[in-house]
DOMI-47557 format. One record per residue (C-alpha): residue in three letters; x negated, y, z. Coordinates in pm, whole numbers, plus 50000, padded with zeros to 5 digits. Layout:
# residues N
AlaXYZ/...
END
This chain:
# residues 945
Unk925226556512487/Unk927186582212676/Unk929906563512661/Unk928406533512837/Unk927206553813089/Unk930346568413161/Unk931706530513190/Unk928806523713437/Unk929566552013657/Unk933316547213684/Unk933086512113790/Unk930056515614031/Unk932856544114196/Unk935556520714158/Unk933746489214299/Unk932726514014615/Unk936296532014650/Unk937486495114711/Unk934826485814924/Unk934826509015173/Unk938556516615120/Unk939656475015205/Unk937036476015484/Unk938366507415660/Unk942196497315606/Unk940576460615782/Unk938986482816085/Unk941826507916240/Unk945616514516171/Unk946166553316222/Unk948766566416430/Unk949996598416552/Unk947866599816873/Unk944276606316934/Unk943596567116990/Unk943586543516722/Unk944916506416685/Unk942286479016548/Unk944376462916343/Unk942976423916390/Unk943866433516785/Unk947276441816679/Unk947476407416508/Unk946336390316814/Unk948986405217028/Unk951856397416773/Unk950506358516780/Unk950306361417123/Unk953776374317191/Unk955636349316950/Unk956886325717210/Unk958166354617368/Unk959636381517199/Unk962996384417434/Unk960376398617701/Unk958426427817518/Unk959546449917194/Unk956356457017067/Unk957386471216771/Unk955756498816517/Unk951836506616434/Unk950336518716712/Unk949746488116966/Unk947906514317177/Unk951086524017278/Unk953296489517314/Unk954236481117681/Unk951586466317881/Unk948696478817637/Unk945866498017717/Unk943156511817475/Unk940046526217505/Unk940346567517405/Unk937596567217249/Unk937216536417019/Unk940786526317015/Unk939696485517120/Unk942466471217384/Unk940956473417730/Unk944046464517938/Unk947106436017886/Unk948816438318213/Unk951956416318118/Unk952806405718524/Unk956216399918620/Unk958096396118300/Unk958526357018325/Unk957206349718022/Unk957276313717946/Unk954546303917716/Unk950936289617734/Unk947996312417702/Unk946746309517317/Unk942986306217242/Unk942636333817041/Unk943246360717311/Unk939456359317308/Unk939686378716973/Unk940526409017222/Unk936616412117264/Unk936276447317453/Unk939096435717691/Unk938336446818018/Unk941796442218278/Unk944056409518218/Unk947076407718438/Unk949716377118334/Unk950466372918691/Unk954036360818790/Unk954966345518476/Unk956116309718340/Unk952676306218189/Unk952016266618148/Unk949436245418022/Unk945666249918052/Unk943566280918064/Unk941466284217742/Unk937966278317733/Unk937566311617495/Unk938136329317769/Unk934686330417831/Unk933856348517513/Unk935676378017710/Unk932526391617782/Unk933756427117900/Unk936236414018158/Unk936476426318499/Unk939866418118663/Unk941576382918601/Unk945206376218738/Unk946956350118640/Unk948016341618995/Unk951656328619008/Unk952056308218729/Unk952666269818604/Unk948656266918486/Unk947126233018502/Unk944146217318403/Unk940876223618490/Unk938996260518584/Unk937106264018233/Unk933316263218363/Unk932846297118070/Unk934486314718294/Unk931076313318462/Unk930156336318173/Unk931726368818274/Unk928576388518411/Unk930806419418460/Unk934066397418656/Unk934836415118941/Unk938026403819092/Unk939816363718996/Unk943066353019077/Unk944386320418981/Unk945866316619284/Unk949606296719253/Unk949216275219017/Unk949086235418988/Unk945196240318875/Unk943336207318926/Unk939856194318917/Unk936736209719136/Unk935866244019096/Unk932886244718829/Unk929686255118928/Unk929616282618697/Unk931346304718884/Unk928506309219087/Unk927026328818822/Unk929336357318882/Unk927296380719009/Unk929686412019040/Unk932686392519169/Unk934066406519504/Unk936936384719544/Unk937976352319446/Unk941346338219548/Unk941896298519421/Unk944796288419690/Unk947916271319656/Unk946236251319341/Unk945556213819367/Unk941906219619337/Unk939976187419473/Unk935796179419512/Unk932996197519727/Unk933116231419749/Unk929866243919472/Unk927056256919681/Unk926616279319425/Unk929126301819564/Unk926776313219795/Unk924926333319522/Unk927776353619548/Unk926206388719708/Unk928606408119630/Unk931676387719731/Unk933796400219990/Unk937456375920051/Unk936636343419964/Unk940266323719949/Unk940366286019885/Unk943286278620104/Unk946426248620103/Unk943846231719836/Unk942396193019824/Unk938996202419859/Unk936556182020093/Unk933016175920135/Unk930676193320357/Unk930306228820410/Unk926856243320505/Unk924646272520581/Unk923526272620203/Unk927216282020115/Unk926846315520242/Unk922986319820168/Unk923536357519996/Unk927406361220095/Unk926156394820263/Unk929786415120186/Unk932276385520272/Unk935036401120529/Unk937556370520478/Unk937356336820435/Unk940476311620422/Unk939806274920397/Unk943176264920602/Unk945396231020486/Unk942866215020254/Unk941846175320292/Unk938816174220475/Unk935746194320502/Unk932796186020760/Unk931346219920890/Unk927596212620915/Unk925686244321047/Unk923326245721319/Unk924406256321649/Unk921626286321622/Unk922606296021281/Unk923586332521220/Unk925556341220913/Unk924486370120701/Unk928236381520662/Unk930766401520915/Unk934306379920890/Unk937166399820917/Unk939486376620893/Unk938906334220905/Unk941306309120846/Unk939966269520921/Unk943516253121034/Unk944086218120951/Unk941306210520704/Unk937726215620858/Unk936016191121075/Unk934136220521339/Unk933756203621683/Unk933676192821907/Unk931906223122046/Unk933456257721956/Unk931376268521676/Unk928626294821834/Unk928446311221514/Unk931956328521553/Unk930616347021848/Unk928226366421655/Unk931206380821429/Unk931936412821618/Unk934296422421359/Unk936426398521414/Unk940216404421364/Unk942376371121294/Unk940946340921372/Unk942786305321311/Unk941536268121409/Unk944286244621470/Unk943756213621454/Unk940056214821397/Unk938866189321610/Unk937936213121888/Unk937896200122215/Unk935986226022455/Unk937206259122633/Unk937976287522499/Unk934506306022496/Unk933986344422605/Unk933576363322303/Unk931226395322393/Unk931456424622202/Unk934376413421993/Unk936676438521825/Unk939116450722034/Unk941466445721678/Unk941486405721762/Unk944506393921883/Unk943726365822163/Unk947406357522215/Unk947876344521873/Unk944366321421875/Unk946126310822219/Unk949326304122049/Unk947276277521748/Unk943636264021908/Unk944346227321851/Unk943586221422197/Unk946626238522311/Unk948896223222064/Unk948186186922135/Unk951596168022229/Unk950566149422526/Unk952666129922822/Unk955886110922811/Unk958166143522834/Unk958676152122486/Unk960826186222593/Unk957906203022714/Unk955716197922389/Unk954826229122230/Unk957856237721942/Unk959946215222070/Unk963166228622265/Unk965656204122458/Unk969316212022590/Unk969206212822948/Unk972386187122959/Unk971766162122741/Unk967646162922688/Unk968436160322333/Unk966016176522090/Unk967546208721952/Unk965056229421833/Unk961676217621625/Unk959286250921564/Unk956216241121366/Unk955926273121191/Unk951976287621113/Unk949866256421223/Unk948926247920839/Unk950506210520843/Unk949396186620563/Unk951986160720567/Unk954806148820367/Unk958566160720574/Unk959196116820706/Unk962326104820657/Unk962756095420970/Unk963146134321075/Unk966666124921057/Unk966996105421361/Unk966716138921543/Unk970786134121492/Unk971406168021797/Unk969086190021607/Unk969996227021546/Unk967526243221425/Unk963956232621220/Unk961416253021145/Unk958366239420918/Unk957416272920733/Unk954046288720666/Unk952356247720620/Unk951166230620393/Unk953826205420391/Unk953916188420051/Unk956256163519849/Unk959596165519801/Unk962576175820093/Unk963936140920152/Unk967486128520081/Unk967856120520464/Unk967986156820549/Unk971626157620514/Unk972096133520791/Unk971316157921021/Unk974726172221108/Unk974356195521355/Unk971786217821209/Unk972426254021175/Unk969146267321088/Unk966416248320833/Unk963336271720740/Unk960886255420488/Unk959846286420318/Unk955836290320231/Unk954576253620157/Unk953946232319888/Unk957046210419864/Unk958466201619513/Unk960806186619354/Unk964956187119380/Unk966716203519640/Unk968446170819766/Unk972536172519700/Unk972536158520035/Unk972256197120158/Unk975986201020098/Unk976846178920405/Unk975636198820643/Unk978836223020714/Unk977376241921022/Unk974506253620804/Unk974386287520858/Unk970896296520750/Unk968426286420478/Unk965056293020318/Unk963446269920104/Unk961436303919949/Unk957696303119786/Unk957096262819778/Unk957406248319377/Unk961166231519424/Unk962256232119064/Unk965036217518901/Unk968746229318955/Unk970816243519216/Unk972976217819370/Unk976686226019325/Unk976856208619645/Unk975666242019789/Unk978966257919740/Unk980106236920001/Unk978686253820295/Unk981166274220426/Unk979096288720713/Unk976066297720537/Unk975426333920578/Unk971666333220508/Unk970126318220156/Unk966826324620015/Unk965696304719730/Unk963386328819627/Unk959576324419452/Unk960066280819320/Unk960426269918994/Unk964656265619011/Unk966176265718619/Unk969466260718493/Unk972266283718562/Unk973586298818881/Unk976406272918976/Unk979486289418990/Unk980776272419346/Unk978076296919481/Unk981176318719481/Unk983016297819743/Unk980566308820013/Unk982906332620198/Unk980676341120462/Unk977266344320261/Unk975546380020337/Unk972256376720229/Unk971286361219862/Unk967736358819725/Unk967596335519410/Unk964476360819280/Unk961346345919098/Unk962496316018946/Unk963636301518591/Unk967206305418650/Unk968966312018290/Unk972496320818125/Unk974706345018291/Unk975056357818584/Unk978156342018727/Unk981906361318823/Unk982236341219041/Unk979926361519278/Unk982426386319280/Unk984186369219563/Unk981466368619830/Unk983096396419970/Unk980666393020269/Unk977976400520039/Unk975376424820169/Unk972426423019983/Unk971266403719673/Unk968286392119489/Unk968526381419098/Unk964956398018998/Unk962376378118750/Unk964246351218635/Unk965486347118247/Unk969656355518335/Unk971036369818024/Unk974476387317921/Unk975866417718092/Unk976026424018473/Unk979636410718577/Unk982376436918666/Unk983426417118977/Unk979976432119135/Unk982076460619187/Unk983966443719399/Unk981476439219731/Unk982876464519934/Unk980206454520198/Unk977026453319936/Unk973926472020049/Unk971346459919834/Unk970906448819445/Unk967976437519301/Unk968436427718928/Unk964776439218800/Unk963056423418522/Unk965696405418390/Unk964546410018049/Unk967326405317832/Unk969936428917960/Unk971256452017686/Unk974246466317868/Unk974396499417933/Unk974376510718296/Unk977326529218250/Unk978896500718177/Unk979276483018556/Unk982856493618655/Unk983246492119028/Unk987036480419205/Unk989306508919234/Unk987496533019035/Unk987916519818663/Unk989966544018478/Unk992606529518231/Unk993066551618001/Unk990286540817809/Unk987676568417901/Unk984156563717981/Unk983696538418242/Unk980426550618475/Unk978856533018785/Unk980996538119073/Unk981326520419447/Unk984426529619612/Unk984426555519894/Unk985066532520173/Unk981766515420057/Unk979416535420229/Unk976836507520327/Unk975116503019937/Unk971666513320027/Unk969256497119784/Unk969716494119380/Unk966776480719214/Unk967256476318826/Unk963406475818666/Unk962166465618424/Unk965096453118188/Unk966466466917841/Unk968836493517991/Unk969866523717781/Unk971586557117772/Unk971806584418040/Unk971376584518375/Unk975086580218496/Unk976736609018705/Unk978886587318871/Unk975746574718997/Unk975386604519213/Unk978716591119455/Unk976386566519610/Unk976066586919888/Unk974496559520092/Unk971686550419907/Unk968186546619997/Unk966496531519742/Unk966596538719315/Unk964676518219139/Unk965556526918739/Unk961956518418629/Unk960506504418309/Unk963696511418116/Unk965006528917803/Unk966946558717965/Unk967396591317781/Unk969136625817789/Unk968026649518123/Unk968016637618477/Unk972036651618676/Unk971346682218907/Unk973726659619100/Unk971406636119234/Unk970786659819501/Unk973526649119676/Unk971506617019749/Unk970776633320085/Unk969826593720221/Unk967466588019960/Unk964346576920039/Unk962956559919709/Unk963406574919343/Unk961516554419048/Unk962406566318733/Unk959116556418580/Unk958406546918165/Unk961686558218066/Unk962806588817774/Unk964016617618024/Unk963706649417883/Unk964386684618025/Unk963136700818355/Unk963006683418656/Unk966276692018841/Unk966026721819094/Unk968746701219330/Unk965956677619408/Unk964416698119667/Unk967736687419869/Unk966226651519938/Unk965276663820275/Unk964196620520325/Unk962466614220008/Unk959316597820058/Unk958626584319724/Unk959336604219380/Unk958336589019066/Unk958876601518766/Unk955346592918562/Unk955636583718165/Unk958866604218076/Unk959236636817882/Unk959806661018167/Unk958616695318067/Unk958456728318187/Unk956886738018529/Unk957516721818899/Unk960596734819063/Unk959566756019370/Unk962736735619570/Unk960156707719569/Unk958696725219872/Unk961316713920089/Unk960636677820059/Unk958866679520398/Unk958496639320423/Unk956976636620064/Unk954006606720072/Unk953996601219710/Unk953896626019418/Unk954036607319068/Unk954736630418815/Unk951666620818546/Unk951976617318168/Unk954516643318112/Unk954996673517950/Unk954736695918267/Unk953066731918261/Unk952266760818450/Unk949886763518713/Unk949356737519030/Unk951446752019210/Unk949816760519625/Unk952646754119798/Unk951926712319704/Unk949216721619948/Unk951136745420240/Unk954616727920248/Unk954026686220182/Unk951636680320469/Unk952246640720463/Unk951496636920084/Unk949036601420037/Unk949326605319715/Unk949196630919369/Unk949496623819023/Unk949476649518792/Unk947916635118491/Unk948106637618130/Unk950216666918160/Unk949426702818031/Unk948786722218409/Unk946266752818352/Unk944766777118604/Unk942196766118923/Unk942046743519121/Unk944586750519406/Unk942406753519728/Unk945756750219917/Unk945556713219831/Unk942656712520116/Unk944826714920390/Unk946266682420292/Unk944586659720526/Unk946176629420487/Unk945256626320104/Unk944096598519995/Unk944656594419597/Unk944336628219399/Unk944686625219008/Unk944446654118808/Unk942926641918481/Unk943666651818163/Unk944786687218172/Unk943526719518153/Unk942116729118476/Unk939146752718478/Unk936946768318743/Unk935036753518981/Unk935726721019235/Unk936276741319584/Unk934036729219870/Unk937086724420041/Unk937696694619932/Unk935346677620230/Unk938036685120477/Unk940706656020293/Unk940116632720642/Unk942226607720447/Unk939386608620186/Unk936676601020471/Unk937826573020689/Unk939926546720525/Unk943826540720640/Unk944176508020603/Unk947716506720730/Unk949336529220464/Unk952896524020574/Unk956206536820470/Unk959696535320614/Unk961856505620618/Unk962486504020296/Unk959216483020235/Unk960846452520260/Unk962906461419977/Unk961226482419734/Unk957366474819632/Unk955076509419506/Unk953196504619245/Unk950066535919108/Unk948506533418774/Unk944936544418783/Unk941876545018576/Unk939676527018729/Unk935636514718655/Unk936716527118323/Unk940436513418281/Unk943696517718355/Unk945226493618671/Unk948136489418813/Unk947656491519272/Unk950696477119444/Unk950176457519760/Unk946166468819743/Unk947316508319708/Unk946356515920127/Unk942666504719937/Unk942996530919679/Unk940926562219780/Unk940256581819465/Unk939636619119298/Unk940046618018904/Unk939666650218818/Unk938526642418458/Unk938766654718086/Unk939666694318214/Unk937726727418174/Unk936356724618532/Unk932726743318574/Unk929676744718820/Unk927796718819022/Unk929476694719173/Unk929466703119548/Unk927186687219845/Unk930206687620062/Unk931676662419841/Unk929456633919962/Unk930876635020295/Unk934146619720135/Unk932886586120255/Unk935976565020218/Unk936226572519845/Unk935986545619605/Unk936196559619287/Unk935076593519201/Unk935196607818838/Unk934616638218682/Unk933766627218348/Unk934636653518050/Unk934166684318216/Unk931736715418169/Unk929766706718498/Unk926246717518543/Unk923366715918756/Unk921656680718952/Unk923726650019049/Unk923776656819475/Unk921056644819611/Unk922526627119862/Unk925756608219628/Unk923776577019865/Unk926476587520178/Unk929736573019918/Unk928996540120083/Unk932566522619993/Unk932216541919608/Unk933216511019378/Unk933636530419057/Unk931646562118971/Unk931636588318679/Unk930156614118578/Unk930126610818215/Unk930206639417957/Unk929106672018107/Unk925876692118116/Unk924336676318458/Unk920286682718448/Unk917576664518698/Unk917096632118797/Unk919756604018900/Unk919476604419305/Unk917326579419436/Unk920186575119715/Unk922716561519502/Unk920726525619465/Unk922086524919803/Unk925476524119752/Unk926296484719736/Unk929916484619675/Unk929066498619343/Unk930446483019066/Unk930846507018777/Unk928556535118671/Unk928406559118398/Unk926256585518339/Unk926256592417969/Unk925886624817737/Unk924646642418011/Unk921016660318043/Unk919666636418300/Unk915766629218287/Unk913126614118505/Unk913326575718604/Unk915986554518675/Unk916746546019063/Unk915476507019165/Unk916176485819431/Unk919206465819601/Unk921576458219296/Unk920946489319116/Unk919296465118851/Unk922396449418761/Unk923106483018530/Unk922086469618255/Unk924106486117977/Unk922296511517817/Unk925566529617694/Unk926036542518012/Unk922916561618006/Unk923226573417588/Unk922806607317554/Unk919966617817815/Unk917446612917576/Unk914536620417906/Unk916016590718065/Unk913996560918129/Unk913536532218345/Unk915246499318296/Unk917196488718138/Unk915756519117890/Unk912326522417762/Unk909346521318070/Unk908806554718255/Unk904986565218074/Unk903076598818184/Unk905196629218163/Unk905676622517777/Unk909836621317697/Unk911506591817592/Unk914356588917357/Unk916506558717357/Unk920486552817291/Unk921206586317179/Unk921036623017207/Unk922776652617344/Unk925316656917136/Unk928656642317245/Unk929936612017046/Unk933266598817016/Unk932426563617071/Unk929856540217192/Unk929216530316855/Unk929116566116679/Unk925186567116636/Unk925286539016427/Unk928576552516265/Unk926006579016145/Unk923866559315940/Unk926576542615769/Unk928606576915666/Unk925186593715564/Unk924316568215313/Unk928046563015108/Unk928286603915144/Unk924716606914935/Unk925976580314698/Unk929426596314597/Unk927766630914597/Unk924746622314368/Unk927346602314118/Unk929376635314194/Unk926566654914018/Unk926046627913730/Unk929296629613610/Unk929586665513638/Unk926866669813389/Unk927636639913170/Unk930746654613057/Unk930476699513124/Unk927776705012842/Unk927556744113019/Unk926746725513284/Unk924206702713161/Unk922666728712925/Unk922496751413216/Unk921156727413475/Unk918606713513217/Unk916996750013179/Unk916586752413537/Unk914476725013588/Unk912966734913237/Unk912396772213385/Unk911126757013739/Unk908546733013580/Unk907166760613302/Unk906766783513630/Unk904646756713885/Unk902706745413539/Unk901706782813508/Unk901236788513825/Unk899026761913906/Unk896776768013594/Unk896636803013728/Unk895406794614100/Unk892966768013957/Unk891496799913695/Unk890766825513984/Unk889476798314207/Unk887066788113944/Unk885896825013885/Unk885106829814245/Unk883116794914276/Unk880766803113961/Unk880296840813997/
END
C-alpha cells in the first residue's frame, strides 16, 4: 500500500514539474540583464526579419537587446521596433500583430512593399505608426480604426490607394495624421472631424475630391496645420459666417480646392496665422485686410502664389510670371514654376521651347513619367524636377543635352536604372538623384564626368559595388551613397579626390570592411604595414564624413586624426572597439562627433576639451567608464551633451552648469552618477531636454529648476550651424512610457526625466511654472508629500509620470485641464480621494495606471461612496509588473502543493519522523479532549450549585 502511494506521489510531482516547468520555458527566455525576452516575441521577430537578414544581426537570446528592440523593464514584452532607414526590402508579415504590448513602430524609409496587414489592428497598445517612405500599396486597413491609444500616423510616401476608411475617425488620441504623397482617392470621411485632439492634419499631392464642409472640423479644436494642396478636386462649402473652432498655423489649399470666388472670410478669423497658400483656387477678389493677423505671416510669399496674381494673361508671353526672355532674340530662356502645386503631366511639346536654358518645375505635383522629348532641348543648362510625383525611367534622351550643367530629379518615385547615357555630360557639375526608387548598379561612365562636384545618389535601391571608376571625378566635392543596398568594400580610388569635402556612405548595410582599410593617394605605405585612413596634406577641404549605420569594425583609426579639416564625424550605429585616440583633439574644426551604439571602452579622452567648435558630442550606448574629464569645460559652444547608457561615475559634475552656457540638451542616463543634484545646472537657461534617469542621484529636486527659460517658452527654431544640411541629430527618449527616437521633431522635445534614482522630498511648486515642458517624469524615486496643486499650469505636458514613489493626497483637480495630455501614470503611489473629471480626463481609462493607491476611486475605478476606502487594482506594495497581483495567486497555490507533498513524502519514508509527528497530533488531541471535558465539569458545578 505504501508502495502505491509512493507511485502516486512521484507522478502527481512529476506530471506538475513538467507542467509548470514547459509552461515557464514557453513564457520568458532569461538573460543576463534585468529585462527578460518572451520567447514567442523573439519568434516573431526572427520570422519577421527572414527576408532580411543582410540588414540586422539579431543574433543570441536576449531580443531585448537586438538593434532596433525595445522592451518593457518591467515585464520584458517588446514595446518599441524602430527599424527606419535600413532599406529593408520586404512586405510587412501578418503576424507582427503577435507583438501584442507593442507600443512605438517605426519602418519608415525602407523598401517595404505590398499591403499593410489588417492584424495590425489587433495592436491594441500602439501609439506611434511610421511607415512613411516606403513602396506600400493597397488600401488603409479600416482596423486601424481600432487603436484607441494611436497618437501619431504616418503613411505618408507611399503608393497607398483607395479612400481613407472611416474608421480612422475613431481615433480619439491621434494628434497628427500625415497621408500625403499616396494615391489616396474618394471624399474626405467626415468623421475626421471627431478628431479633438488632432493637431496637423496632412492629406496633401493626393486624388481626393468631394466636398469639404463645416462638419469636417466639428471638434478639430487643437488643429494648427492643415495641407490639402495638389489633390483632384475638392468644393469648399462653408458659410461665409462660419467660424472654425481651430487656430491654423499653417494652411496649404494650392491647386486642388474649389474656395471662391470670394476670399474665404473664415481665414480672417485665424490670428495665428503663419503660411498661408491658395494658388490656383479659383479666387478672383482682392486681397482682403487681415486684422489682427500674426505679425509671423509672410505677405510677400501669399503675393508671390494667390492665383490671381499668377494668371498668364495678354499676348506678351515674356512678361508672364516665371517666364524670362533674352532681351535680343525674345526667345524663352528661363521657365520657373517652382512651389505653385501643379497637377499635370510634363507635355511633350515642352520641347519646342528649342532656346531654353533653364526649367524649373520643382516642389508640384507634376506626375507621369519625364518625357523622351526632353532631350531635344539643347540649350538647357539647368533642369530642376526635384519634389513631385513623376515616375518611371529617366529618359536616355538626357545624355544629349551636353551643356547640362545642373540636375535634380530628387524625392519624385523615378525607378528603374541609371542611364549610362549620363556619363556623357561633360559639363554637369550638379547631380542629385536622391530619395526615388533607382536600382541596378551605379554605371561606371559616371566616372567620365570630369567636372561633376556635387553627387547625391542617397535613398534609393541602387545595388552591387560601389564603382572605381568614381575615383576619377577629381572635381569631386561632396558625395551622397547613404540608404541604398551597395555592397563590397569602399574603393581605394576614393582616396584619390584631392578636392572631396563631404562623404556620406551611411546605412549601407552590408559593408564589412574595416575602416582602416580605405587607403588614401600618396599616403599608402608599401611595405606591407597597416594601411589607416589618410587624405593627403594638400587636401585640406574634407569637411564632412558620415559612415552610420553599416557593419564597420575595429578601432577608431589614428590616422583619422590628420583630417584636420573636418567638421562633421558621423561613426554611428557601428561595431567599433578598443578606446577612443587622445588624438582626436587635434580636430580643432570639428563641429559634429557621433560615435553612438558602438563597443568603445576606456575614459573619455582628456584632449577633447580642445574642440573649442564642438557643438554636438555623442557618445550614448558605448562602454565609456570612469568620470567626465574636467577639459570638457572648455567646450564653450557645447548644445548637445549625449553621453547616456554608459559606464560613467562620479558625481555631476557643476561646472556642466557654470562653463556650457549654450547646452539644449543633457543626457546622462543609464549610467552610474551618484551625489545631488547639481544646482549649477540652473543657470543653464537655454535647456531644454534634461535626462538623468537611471542612476543614483539622491537628495532633493532644487527649486531652481523654474529658472530653465528654455523649459518655459518653447524654441521652436532650435538651430545649429551649417552643418545641418549635412548631418541630421537624432535623441532617444522615453517617452508616454517608451523609448523614441526625435530627429527633425527634437526643437519639440522639452523634457526632465529624472527617473529610477534615490531622489527625496516633494516635488516642488516652482516646477509648474516650466510651462513649455512636455514630458515630465519622476517615476521610481523616494518622493513624498501631495502631487502640486497647481500641475494644471503644464499646459503643453503630453506625457506625465509620477509612478512609484510615496506621493499622499489627492490627484489635482487642475490637471483635467491640461489637454495636450496624452499619457498618465500614477501608480504605486499613496494617492486617495476621487479621481479629477472633465475635458478628456475620462479618456484614462486604464486602471493600471492608478494600481497601487488602494484610496483611489473614481472612474475608471470603483464609484467614490461616503468616506469609506476603496480598494481596487492593487496595493501599496511595489510590483514588478502590471500583471504581478495575479502572478500572486498563481505562485501561492503550486508553492502549497509542492510543500504539502513535501511533508507527505517526508513522513512516508523517515519512520522517526512519522512516529514522531504522529505523537504530536496524538499528544495535541489527548490535551484539547481533556481539556474540554475539564471546562465543561467546572461549568456544570457552578450552574447546579
Amino acid at each position: 500500500m505504501e508502495a502505491t502511494n509512493f507511485i502516486v506521489n512521484v507522478t502527481i510531482l512529476f506530471l506538475f514539474f513538467q507542467t509548470y516547468g514547459a509552461s515557464s520555458s514557453n513564457t520568458m527566455i532569461k538573460a543576463s540583464s534585468n529585462v527578460t525576452c518572451i520567447q514567442r516575441e523573439r519568434q516573431t521577430l526572427l520570422l519577421f526579419r527572414q527576408g532580411f537578414t543582410n540588414q540586422l544581426k539579431w543574433t543570441g537570446l536576449e531580443c531585448c537587446e537586438w538593434l532596433g528592440v525595445g522592451c518593457d523593464n518591467r515585464t520584458g514584452h517588446v514595446v518599441s521596433l524602430d527599424l527606419s532607414g535600413y532599406y529593408i526590402n520586404s512586405t510587412i508579415p501578418v503576424w507582427l500583430s503577435n507583438l501584442t504590448r507593442l507600443k512605438y513602430l517605426d519602418l519608415s524609409y525602407n523598401s517595404f512593399h505590398g499591403g499593410i496587414p489588417n492584424s495590425i489592428g489587433n495592436l491594441s497598445s500602439l501609439s506611434t505608426i511610421d511607415l512613411s517612405m516606403n513602396q506600400l500599396s493597397g488600401r488603409i486597413p479600416p482596423s486601424l480604426g481600432g487603436l484607441s491609444s494611436l497618437t501619431y500616423l504616418y503613411l505618408r510616401h507611399n503608393q497607398l490607394n483607395g479612400s481613407i476608411p472611416e474608421s480612422i475617425g475613431l481615433l480619439t488620441s491621434l494628434q497628427e495624421l500625415y497621408l500625403e504623397d499616396n494615391q489616396l482617392s474618394g471624399n474626405i470621411p467626415t468623421s475626421l472631424g471627431q478628431l479633438s485632439n488632432l493637431e496637423v492634419l496632412f492629406l496633401a499631392r493626393n486624388q481626393l475630391s468631394g466636398v469639404v464642409s463645416e462638419i469636417h472640423f466639428t471638434k478639430l479644436y487643437n488643429l494648427t496645420q492643415l495641407f490639402l494642396s495638389g489633390n483632384t478636386l475638392i468644393t469648399w462649402n462653408v458659410s461665409r459666417h462660419w467660424i472654425p473652432p481651430f487656430q491654423l498655423r499653417i494652411f496649404e489649399a494650392s491647386s486642388c480646392c474649389n474656395m471662391g470666388p470670394q476670399f474665404p472670410n473664415w481665414l480672417q478669423t485665424q490670428t495665428h496665422l503663419e503660411e498661408l497658400y491658395l494658388s490656383n483656387s479659383s479666387i478672383r477678389d482682392t486681397i482682403p485686410i487681415f486684422n489682427n493677423i500674426s505679425s509671423h505671416l509672410q505677405l510677400p510669399n501669399i503675393i508671390k502664389r494667390v492665383v490671381w496674381l499668377s494668371k498668364w494673361t495678354g499676348l506678351e508671353c515674356c512678361e508672364w510670371l516665371g517666364v524670362a526672355c533674352d532681351n535680343r532674340t525674345g526667345h524663352v530662356v528661363s521657365l520657373d514654376l517652382s512651389g505653385y502645386y501643379i497637377n499635370l503631366t510634363i507635355p511633350m511639346w515642352l520641347s519646342n521651347l528649342t532656346r531654353l536654358k533653364y526649367l524649373n518645375l520643382s516642389d508640384n505635383s507634376f506626375h507621369g513619367g519625364i518625357p523622351n522629348s526632353i532631350g531635344n532641348l539643347s540649350s538647357l543648362s539647368s533642369i530642376y524636377l526635384s519634389w513631385n510625383q513623376l515616375s518611371g525611367r529617366i529618359p536616355d534622351s538626357i545624355g544629349t543635352l551636353s551643356s547640362l550643367y545642373s540636375i535634380d530629379f530628387s524625392s519624385n518615385q523615378l525607378s528603374g536604372r541609371i542611364p549610362n547615357s549620363i556619363g556623357t555630360l561633360s559639363s554637369l557639375s550638379y547631380m542629385d538623384l536622391s530619395s526615388n526608387q533607382l536600382s541596378g548598379q551605379i554605371p561606371d561612365s559616371i566616372g567620365t564626368l570630369s567636372s561633376l562636384s556635387y553627387m547625391d545618389l542617397s535613398s534609393n535601391q541602387l545595388s552591387g559595388r560601389i564603382p572605381d571608376s568614381i575615383g576619377t571625378l577629381s572635381s569631386l566635392s561632396s558625395i551622397h551613397l547613404s540608404y541604398n543596398h551597395l555592397s563590397g568594400p569602399i574603393p581605394d580610388s576614393i582616396g584619390t579626390l584631392s578636392s572631396l569635402s563631404s562623404i556620406h556612405l551611411s546605412s549601407l548595410n552590408i559593408l564589412k570592411r574595416n575602416i582602416q582599410d580605405i587607403c588614401f593617394e600618396s599616403i599608402c605605405p608599401s611595405d606591407g604595414t597597416e594601411i589607416n585612413l589618410w587624405l593627403p596634406k594638400s587636401n585640406s577641404g574634407l569637411e564632412v564624413i558620415a559612415l552610420s549605420k553599416n557593419l564597420l569594425t575595429g578601432s577608431i583609426p589614428r590616422n583619422l586624426c590628420e583630417l584636420y579639416s573636418i567638421k562633421v564625424l558621423d561613426l554611428s550605429h557601428n561595431s567599433f572597439f578598443g578606446n577612443l585616440p587622445e588624438c582626436l583633439g587635434s580636430l580643432i574644426q570639428l563641429q559634429v562627433m557621433d560615435l553612438t551604439s558602438n563597443s568603445i571602452i576606456g575614459d573619455i579622452p582628456n584632449s577633447l576639451g580642445s574642440l573649442s567648435k564642438l557643438e554636438l558630442l555623442h557618445l550614448h550606448d558605448n562602454k565609456f567608464e570612469g568620470g567626465l574629464p574636467v577639459s570638457l569645460k572648455k567646450l564653450k559652444n557645447l548644445v548637445t551633451m549625449d553621453l547616456g547608457n554608459n559606464y560613467l561615475t562620479g558625481n555631476i559634475p557643476f561646472w556642466i552648469g557654470k562653463k556650457l552656457s549654450k547646452l539644449k540638451i543633457l543626457n546622462l542616463q543609464s549610467n552610474m552618477f551618484m551625489g545631488m543634484f547639481p544646482p549649477e545646472l540652473c543657470q543653464i537657461k537655454t535647456l531644454q531636454h534634461v535626462n538623468l534617469a537611471d542612476n543614483k542621484i539622491t537628495g532633493n529636486i532644487p527649486r531652481c529648476l523654474c529658472n530653465l527659460t528654455g523649459m518655459i517658452k518653447r524654441d521652436a527654431k532650435l538651430e545649429y550651424n551649417s552643418y545641418s544640411y549635412m548631418y541630421q541629430e537624432s535623441i532617444e527618449a522615453c517617452i508616454k512610457g517608451i523609448q523614441q527616437k526625435y530627429t527633425s521633431t527634437l526643437p519639440y522635445l522639452i523634457s526632465l526625466d529624472l527617473s529610477s534614482n534615490k531622489i527625496v522630498g516633494e516635488i516642488p511648486d516652482v516646477l509648474m511654472n516650466l510651462e513649455a515642458l512636455t514630458n515630465l517624469n519622476l517615476s521610481r524615486n523616494e518622493l513624498s508629500g501631495h502631487i502640486p496643486t497647481i500641475i494644471g499650469n503644464l499646459k503643453s505636458m503630453e506625457s506625465l509620470d509620477l509612478s512609484m514613489n510615496n506621493l499622499s493626497g489627492r490627484v489635482p483637480p487642475s490637471l483635467a485641464s491640461v489637454n495636450t495630455l496624452g499619457y498618465l501614470n500614477l501608480s504605486f503611489n499613496k494617492l486617495s480621494g476621487p479621481l479629477p473629471i472633465g475635458n478628456h480626463f475620462q479618456t484614462f481609462d486604464n486602471p493600471s495606471i492608478y494600481e497601487g493607491n488602494n484610496r483611489l476611486c473614481g472612474f475608471p475605478l470603483l464609484n467614490c461612496k461616503g468616506n469609506l476606502p476603496y480598494t481596487h487594482v492593487g496595493d501599496d506594495k511595489v510590483v514588478n509588473s502590471s500583471q504581478g497581483f495575479s502572478w500572486f495567486y498563481v505562485g501561492i497555490v503550486p508553492g502549497f502543493v509542492v510543500g504539502f507533498m513535501g511533508l507527505i513524502v517526508s513522513l512516508l519514508y523517515i519512520k522517526v519522523w512519522r512516529v514522531t509527528y504522529f505523537e504530536m497530533i496524538e499528544n495535541v488531541c489527548v490535551f484539547l479532549i481533556v481539556s474540554i471535558v475539564v471546562t465543561f465539569a467546572r461549568l456544570r458545578r457552578k450552574c447546579f450549585q
